[in-house]
OpenMM code with the backbone's topology and positions (N, CA, C; nanometers):
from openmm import Vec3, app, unit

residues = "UNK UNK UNK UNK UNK UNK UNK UNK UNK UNK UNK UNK UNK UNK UNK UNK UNK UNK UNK UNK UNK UNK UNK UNK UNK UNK UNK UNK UNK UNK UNK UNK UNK UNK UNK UNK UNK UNK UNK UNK UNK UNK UNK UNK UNK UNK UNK UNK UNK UNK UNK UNK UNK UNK UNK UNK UNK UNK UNK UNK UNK UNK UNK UNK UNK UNK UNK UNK UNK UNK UNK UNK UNK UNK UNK UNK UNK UNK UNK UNK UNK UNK UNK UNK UNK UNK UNK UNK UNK UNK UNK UNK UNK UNK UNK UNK UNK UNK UNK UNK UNK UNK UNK UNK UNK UNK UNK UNK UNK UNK UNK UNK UNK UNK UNK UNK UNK UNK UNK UNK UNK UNK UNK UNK UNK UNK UNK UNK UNK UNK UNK UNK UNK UNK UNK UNK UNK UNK UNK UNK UNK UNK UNK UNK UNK UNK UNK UNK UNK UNK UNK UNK UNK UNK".split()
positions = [
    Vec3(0.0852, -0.1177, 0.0000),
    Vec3(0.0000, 0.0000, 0.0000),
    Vec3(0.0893, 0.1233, 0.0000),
    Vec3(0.0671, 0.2313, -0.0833),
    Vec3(0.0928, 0.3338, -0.0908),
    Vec3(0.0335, 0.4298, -0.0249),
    Vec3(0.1159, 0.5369, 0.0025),
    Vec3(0.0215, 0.6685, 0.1109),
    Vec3(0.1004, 0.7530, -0.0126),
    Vec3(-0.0212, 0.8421, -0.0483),
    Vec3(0.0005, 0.9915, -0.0761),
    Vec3(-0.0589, 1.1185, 0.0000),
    Vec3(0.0335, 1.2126, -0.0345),
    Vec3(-0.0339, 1.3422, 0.0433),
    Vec3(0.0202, 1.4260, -0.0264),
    Vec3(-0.0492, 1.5071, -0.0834),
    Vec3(-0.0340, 1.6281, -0.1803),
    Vec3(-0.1235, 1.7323, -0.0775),
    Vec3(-0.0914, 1.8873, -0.1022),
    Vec3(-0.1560, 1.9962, -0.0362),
    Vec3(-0.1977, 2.1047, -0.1564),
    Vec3(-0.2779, 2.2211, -0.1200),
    Vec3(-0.2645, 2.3055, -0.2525),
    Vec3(-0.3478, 2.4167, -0.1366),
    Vec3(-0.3201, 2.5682, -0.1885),
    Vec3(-0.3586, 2.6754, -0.1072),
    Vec3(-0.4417, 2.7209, -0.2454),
    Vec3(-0.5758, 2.7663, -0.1743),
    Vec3(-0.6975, 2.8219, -0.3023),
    Vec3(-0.7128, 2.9178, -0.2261),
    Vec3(-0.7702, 3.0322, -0.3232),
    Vec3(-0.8079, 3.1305, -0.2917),
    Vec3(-0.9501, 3.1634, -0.2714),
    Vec3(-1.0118, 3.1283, -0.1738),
    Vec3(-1.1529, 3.1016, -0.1529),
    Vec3(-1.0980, 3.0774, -0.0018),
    Vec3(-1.2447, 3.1039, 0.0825),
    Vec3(-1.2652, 3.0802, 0.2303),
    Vec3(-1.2875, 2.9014, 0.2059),
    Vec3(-1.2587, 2.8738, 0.3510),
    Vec3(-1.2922, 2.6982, 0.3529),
    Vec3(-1.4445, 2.6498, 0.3238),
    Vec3(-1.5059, 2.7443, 0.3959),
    Vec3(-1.6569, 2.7110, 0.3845),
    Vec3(-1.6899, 2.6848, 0.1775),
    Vec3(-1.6741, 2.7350, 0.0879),
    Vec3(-1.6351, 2.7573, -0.0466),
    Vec3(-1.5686, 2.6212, -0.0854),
    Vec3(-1.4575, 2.6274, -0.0199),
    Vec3(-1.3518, 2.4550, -0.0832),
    Vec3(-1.4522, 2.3427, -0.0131),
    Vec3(-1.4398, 2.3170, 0.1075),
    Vec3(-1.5409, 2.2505, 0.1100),
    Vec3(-1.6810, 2.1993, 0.0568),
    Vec3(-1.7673, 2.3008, 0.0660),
    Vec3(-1.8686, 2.3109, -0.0133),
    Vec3(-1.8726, 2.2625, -0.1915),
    Vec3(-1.7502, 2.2826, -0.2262),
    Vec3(-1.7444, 2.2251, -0.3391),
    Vec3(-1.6398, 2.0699, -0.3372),
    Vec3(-1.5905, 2.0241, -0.2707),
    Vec3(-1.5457, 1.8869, -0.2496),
    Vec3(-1.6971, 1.7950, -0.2159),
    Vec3(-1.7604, 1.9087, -0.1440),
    Vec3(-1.8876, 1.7758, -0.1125),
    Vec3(-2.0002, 1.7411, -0.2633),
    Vec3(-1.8935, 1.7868, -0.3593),
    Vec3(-1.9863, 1.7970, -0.5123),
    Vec3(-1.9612, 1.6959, -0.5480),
    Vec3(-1.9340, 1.5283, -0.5283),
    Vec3(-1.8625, 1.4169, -0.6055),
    Vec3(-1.9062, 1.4125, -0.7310),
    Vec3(-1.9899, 1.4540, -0.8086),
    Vec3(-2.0515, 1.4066, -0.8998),
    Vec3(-1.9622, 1.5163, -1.0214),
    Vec3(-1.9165, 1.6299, -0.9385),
    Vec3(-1.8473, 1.7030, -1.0465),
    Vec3(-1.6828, 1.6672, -1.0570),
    Vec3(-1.6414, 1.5902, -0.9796),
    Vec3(-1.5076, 1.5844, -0.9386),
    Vec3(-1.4685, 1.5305, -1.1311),
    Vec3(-1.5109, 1.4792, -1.2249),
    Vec3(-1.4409, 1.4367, -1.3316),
    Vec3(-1.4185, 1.5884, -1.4364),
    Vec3(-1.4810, 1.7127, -1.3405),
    Vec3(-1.4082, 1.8187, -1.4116),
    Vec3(-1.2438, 1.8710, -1.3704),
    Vec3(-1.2110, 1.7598, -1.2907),
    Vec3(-1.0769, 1.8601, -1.1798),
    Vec3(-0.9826, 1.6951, -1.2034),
    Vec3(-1.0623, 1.5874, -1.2106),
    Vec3(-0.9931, 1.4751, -1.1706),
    Vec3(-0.9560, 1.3763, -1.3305),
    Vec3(-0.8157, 1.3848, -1.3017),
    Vec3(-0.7885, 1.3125, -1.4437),
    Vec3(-0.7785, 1.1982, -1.4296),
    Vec3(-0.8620, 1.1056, -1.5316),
    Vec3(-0.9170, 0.9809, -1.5375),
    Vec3(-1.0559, 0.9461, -1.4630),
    Vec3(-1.0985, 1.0319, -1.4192),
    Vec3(-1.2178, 1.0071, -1.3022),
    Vec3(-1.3429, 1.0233, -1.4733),
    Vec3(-1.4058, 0.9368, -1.4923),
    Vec3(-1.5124, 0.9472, -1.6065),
    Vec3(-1.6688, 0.9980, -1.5007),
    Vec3(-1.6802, 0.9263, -1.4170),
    Vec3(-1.8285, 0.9344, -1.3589),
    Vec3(-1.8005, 0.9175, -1.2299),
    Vec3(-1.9152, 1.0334, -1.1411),
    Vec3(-1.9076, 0.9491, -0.9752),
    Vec3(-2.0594, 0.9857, -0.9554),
    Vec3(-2.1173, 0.8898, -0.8981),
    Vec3(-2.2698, 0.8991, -0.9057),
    Vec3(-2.3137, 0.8686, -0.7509),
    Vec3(-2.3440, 0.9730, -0.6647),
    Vec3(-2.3620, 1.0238, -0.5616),
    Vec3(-2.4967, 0.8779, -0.5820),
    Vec3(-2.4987, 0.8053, -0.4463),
    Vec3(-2.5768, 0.6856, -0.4420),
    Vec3(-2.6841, 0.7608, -0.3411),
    Vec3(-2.6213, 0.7862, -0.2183),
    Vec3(-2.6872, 0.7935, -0.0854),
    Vec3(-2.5863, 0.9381, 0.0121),
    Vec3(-2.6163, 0.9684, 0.0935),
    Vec3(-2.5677, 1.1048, 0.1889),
    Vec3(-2.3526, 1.0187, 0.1854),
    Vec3(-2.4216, 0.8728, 0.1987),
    Vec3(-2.2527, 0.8069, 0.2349),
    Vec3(-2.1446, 0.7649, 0.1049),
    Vec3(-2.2242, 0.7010, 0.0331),
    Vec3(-2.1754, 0.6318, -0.1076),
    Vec3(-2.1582, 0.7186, -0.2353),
    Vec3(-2.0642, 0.6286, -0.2580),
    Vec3(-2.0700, 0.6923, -0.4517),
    Vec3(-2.0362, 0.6114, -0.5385),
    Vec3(-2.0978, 0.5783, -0.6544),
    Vec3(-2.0159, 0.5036, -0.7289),
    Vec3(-1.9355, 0.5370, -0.8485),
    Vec3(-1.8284, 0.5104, -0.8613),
    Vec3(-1.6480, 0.5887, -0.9524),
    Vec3(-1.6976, 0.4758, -1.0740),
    Vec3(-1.6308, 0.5486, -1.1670),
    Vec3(-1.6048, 0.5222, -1.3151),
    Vec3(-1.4933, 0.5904, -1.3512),
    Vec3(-1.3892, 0.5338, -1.3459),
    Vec3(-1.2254, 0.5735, -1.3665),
    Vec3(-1.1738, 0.4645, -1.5265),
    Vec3(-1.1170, 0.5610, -1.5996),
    Vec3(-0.9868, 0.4965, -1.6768),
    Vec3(-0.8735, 0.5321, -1.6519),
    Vec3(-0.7883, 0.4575, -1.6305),
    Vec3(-0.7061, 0.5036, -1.6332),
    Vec3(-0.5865, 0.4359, -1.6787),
    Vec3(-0.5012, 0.4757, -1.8057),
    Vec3(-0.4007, 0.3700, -1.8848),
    Vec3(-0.4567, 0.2887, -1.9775),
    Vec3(-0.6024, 0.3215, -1.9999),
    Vec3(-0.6951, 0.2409, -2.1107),
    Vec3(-0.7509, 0.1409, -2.0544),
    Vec3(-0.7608, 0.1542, -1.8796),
    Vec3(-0.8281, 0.0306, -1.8232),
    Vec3(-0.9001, 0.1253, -1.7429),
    Vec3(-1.0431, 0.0526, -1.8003),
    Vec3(-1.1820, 0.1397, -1.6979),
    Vec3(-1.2071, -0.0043, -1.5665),
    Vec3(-1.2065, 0.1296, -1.4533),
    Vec3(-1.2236, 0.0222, -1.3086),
    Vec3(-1.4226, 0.1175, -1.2966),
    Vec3(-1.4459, 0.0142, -1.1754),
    Vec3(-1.5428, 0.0558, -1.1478),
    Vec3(-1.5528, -0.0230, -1.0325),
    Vec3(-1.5999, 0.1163, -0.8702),
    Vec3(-1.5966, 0.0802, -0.7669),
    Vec3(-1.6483, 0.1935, -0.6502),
    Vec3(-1.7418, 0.1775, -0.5531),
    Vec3(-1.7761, 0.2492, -0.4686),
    Vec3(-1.7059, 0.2986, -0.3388),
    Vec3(-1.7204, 0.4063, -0.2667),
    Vec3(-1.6587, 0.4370, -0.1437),
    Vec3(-1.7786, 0.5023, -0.0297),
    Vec3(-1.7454, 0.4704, 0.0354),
    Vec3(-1.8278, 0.5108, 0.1575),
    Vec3(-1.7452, 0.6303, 0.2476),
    Vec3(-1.7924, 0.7627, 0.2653),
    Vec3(-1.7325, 0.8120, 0.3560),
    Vec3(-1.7919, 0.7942, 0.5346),
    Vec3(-1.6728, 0.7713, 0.5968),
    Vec3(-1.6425, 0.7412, 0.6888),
    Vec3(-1.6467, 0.8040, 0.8134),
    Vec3(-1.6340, 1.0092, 0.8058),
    Vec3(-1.5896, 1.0541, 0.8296),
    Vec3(-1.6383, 1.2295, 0.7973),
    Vec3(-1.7320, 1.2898, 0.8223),
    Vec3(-1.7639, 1.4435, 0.7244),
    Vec3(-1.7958, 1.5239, 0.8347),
    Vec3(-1.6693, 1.6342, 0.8548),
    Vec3(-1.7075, 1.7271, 0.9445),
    Vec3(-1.7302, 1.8662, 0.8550),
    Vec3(-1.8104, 1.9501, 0.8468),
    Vec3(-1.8352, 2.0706, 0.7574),
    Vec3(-1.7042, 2.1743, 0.7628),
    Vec3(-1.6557, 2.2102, 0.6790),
    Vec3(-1.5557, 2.3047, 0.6784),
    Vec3(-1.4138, 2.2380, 0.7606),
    Vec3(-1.4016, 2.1155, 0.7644),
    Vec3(-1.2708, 2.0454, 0.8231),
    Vec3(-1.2397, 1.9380, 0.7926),
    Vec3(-1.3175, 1.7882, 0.7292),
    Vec3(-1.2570, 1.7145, 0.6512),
    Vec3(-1.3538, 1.6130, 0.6346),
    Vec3(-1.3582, 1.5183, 0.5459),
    Vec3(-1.3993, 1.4199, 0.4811),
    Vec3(-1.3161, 1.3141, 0.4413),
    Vec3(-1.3570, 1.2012, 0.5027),
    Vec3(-1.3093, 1.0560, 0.5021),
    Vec3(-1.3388, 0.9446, 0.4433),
    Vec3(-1.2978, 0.9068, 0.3474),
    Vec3(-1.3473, 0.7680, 0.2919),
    Vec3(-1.2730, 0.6584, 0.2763),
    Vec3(-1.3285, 0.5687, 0.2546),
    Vec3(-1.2527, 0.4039, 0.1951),
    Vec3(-1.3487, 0.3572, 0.1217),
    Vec3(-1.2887, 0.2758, 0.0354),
    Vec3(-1.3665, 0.1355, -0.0989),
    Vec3(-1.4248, 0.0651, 0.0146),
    Vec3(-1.5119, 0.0406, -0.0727),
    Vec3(-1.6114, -0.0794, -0.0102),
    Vec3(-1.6372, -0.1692, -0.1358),
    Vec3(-1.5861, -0.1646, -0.2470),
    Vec3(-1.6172, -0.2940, -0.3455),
    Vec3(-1.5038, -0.2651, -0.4586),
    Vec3(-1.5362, -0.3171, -0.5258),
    Vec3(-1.4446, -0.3007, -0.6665),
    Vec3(-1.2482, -0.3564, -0.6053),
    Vec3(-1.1553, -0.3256, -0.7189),
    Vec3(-1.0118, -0.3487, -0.7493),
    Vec3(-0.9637, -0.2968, -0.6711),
    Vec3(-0.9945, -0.1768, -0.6719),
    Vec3(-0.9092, -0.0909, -0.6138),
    Vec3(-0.9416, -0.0803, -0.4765),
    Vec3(-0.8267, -0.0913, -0.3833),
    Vec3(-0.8460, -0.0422, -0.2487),
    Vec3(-0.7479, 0.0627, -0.2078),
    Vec3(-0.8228, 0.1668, -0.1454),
    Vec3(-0.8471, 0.3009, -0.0960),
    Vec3(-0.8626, 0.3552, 0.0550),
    Vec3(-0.8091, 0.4130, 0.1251),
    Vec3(-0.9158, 0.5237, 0.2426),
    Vec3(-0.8018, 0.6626, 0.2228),
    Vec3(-0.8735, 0.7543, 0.2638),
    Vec3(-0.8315, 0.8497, 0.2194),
    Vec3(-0.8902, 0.9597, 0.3141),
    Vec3(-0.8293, 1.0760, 0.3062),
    Vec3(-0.8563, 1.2052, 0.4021),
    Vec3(-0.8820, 1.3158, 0.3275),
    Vec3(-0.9241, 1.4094, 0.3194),
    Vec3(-0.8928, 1.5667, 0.2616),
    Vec3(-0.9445, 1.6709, 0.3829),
    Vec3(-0.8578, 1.7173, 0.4476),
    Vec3(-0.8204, 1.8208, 0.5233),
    Vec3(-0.8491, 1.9844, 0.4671),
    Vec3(-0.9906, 2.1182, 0.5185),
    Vec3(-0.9404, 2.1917, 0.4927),
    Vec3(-0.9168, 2.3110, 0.6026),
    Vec3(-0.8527, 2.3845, 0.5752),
    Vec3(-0.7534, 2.4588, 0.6716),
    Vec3(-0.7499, 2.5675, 0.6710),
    Vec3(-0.8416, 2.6766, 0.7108),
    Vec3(-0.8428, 2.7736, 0.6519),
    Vec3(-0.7076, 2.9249, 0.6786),
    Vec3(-0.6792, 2.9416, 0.5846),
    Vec3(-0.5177, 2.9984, 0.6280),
    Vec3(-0.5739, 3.1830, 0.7041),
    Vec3(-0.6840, 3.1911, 0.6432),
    Vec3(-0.7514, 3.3362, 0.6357),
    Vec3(-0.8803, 3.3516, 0.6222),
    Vec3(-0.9575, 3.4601, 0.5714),
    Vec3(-1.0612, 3.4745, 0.5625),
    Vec3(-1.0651, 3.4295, 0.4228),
    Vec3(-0.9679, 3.4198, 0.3466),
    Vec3(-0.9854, 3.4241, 0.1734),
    Vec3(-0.9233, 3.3179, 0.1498),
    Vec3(-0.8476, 3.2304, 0.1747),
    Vec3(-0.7734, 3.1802, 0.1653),
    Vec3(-0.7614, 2.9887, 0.2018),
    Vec3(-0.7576, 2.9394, 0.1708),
    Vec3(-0.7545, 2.7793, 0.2629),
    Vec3(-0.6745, 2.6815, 0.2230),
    Vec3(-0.6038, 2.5964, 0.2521),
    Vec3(-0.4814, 2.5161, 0.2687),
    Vec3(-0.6085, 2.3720, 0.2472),
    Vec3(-0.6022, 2.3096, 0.1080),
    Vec3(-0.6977, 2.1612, 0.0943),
    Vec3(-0.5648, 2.0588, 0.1161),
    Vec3(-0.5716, 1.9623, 0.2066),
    Vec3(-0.4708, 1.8956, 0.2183),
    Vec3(-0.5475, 1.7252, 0.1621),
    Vec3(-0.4726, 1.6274, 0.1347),
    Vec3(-0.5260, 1.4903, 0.1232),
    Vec3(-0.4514, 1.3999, 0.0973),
    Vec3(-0.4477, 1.2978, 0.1810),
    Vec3(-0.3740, 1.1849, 0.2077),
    Vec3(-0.4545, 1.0740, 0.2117),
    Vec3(-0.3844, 0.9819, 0.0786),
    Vec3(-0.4615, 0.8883, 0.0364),
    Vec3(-0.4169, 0.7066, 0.1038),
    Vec3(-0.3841, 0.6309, 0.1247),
    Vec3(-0.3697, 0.4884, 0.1267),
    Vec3(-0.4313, 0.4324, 0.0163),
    Vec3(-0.3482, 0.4009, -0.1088),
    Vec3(-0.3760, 0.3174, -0.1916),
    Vec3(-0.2988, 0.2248, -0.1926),
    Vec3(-0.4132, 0.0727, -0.2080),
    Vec3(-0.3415, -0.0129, -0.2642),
    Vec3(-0.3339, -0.0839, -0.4219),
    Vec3(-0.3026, -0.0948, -0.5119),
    Vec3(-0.3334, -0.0929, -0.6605),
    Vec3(-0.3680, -0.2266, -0.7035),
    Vec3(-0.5125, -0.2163, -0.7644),
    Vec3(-0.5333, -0.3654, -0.8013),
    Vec3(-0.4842, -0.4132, -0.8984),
    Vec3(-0.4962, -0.3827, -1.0008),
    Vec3(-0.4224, -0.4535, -1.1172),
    Vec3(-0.2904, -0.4460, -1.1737),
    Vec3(-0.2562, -0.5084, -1.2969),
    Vec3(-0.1107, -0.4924, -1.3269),
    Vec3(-0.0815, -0.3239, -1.3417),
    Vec3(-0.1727, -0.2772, -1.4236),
    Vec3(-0.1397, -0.1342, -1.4963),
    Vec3(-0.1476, -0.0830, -1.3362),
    Vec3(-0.2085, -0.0862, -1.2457),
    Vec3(-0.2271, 0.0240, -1.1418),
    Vec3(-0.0782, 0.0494, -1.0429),
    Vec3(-0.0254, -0.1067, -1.0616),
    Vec3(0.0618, -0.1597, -1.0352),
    Vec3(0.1903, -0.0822, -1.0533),
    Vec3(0.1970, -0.0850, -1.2144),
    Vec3(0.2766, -0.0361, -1.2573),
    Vec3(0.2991, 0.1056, -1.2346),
    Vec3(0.2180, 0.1745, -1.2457),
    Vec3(0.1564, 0.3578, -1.2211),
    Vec3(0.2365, 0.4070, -1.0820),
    Vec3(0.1990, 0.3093, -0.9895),
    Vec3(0.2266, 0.2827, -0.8332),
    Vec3(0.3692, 0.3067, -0.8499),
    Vec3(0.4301, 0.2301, -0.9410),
    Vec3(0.5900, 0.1963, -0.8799),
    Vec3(0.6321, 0.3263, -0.9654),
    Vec3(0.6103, 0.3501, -1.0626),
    Vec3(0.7294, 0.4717, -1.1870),
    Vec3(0.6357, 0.6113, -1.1812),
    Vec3(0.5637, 0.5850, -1.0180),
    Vec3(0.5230, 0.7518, -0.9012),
    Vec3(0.3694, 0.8062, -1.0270),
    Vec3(0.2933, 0.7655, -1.0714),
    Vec3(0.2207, 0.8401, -1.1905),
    Vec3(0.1040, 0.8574, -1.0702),
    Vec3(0.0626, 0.8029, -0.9613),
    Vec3(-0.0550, 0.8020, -0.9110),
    Vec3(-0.0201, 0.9657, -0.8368),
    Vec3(0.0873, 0.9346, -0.7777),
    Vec3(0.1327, 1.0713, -0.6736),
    Vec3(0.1478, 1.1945, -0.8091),
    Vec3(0.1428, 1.1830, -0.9259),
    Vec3(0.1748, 1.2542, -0.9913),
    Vec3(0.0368, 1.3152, -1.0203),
    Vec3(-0.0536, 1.2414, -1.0511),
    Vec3(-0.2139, 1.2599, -1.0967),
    Vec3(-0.2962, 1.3272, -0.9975),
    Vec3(-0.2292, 1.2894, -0.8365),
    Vec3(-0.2911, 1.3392, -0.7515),
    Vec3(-0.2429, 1.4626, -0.7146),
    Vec3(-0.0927, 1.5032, -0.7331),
    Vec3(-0.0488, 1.6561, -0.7300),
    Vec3(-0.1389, 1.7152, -0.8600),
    Vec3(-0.1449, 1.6576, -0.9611),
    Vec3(-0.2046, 1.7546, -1.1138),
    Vec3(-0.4004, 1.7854, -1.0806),
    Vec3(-0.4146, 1.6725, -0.9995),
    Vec3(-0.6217, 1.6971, -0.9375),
    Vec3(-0.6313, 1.7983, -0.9000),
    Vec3(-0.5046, 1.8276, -0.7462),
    Vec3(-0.4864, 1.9077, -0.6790),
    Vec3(-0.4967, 2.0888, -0.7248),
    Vec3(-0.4281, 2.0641, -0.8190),
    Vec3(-0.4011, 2.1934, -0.9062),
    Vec3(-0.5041, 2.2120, -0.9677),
    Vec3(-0.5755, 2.1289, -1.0694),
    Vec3(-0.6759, 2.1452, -1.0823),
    Vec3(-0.7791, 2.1763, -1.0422),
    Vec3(-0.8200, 2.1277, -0.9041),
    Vec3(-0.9217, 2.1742, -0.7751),
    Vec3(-0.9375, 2.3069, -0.8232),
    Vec3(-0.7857, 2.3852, -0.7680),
    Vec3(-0.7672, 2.4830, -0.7374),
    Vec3(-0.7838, 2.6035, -0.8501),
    Vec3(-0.7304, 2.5413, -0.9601),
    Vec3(-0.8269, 2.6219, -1.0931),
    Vec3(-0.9820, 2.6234, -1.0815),
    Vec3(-0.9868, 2.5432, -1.0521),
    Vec3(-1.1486, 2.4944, -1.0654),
    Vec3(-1.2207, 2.6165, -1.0168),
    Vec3(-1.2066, 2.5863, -0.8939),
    Vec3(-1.2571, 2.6744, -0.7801),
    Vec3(-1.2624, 2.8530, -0.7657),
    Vec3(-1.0907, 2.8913, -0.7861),
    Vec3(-1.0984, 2.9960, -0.7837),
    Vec3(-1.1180, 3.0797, -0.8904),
    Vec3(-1.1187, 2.9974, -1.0202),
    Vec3(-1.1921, 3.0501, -1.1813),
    Vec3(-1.3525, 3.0588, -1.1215),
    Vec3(-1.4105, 2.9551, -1.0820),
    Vec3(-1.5617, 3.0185, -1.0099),
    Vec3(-1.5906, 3.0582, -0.8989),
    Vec3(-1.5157, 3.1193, -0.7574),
    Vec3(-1.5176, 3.1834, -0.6888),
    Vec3(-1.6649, 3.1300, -0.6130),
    Vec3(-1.6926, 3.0641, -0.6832),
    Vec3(-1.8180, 2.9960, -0.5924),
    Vec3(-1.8276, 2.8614, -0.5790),
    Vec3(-1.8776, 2.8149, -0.4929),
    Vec3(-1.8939, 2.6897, -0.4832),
    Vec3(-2.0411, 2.6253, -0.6170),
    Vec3(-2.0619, 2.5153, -0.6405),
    Vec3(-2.1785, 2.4950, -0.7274),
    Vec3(-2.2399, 2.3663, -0.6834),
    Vec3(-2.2567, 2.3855, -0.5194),
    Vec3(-2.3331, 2.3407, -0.4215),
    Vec3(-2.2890, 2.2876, -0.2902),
    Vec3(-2.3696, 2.2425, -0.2246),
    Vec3(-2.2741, 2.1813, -0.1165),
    Vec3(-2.3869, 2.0982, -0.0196),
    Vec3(-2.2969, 2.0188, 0.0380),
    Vec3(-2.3815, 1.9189, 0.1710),
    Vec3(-2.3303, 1.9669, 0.3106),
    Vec3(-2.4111, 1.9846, 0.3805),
    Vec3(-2.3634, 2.0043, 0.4830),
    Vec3(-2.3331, 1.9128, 0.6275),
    Vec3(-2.4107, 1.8425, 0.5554),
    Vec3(-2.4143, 1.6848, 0.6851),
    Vec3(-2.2724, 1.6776, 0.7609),
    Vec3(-2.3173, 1.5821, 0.8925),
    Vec3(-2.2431, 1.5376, 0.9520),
    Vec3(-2.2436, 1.4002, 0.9651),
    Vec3(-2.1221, 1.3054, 0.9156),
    Vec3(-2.1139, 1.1730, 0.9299),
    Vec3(-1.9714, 1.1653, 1.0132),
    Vec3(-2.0569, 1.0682, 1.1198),
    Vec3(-1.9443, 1.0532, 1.2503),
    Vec3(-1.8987, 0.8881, 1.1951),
    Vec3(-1.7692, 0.8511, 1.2570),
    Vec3(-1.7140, 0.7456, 1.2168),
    Vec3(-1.8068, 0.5747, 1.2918),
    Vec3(-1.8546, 0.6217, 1.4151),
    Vec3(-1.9264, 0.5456, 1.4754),
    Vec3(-2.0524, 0.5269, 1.4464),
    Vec3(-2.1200, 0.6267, 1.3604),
    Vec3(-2.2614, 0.6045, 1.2567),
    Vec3(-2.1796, 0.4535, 1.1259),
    Vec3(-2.0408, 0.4231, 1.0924),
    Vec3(-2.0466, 0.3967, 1.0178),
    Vec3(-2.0816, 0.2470, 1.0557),
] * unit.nanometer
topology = app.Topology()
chain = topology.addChain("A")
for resn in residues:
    res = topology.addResidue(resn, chain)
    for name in ("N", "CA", "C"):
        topology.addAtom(name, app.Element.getBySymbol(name[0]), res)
């Protein structure tokens, strides 16, 4: 298993970054290889990823959702196994520090491969950046959840 952790500072308040992380369904505008994520229930989602010319398909449950401070998930089916964090931090009133640290473990050969010659840590610094275009090109969020999921509800 691999751990990544990439960070990125946006120019938006946390309430804003947040509010738009709790969008899964838009994440394949920021996330390269992410094709589909189809918001199931307040907890689930289900991913439609290619990636290397191999489409996976697999759900995650978050674990973990405090409003304006972080969101937690892990796989619950499919190849790929996952749990993961995203941290946000607000540096200022304008400003916020999105942090996220992943535990992957790679199911197949190609994921395998990605894993060892660094492309996953690479995809996840380039999301990152992306987020951050994302976001502060719309200065708004384009919705948000506000729930609270405690780890002991799970």
């Amino acid at each position: 298993m691999s751990t990544v952790t990439e960070s990125v500072d946006v120019e938006v308040p946390a309430r804003t970054a947040y509010n738009q992380w709790t969008q899964f369904e838009e994440f394949p505008q920021f996330m390269e290889g992410v094709e589909e994520v189809v918001q199931l229930d307040e907890r689930r989602n289900h991913w439609t990823t290619k990636i290397g010319g191999v489409r996976r398909e697999f759900d995650t449950e978050i674990v973990d959702q405090l409003p304006d401070e972080r969101i937690a998930w892990r796989t619950i089916s499919g190849d790929i196994k996952q749990m993961g964090m995203v941290r946000f931090q607000a540096l200022d009133a304008a400003h916020t520090r999105v942090e996220i640290v992943m535990d992957v473990e790679p199911g197949g050969m190609t994921e395998k491969a990605a894993d060892t010659m660094g492309i996953i840590d690479r995809r996840v610094k380039g999301d990152m950046q992306r987020f951050k275009e994302f976001i502060e090109n719309r200065s708004l969020e384009t919705g948000s959840w506000r729930g609270r999921i405690r780890p002991e509800d799970v």
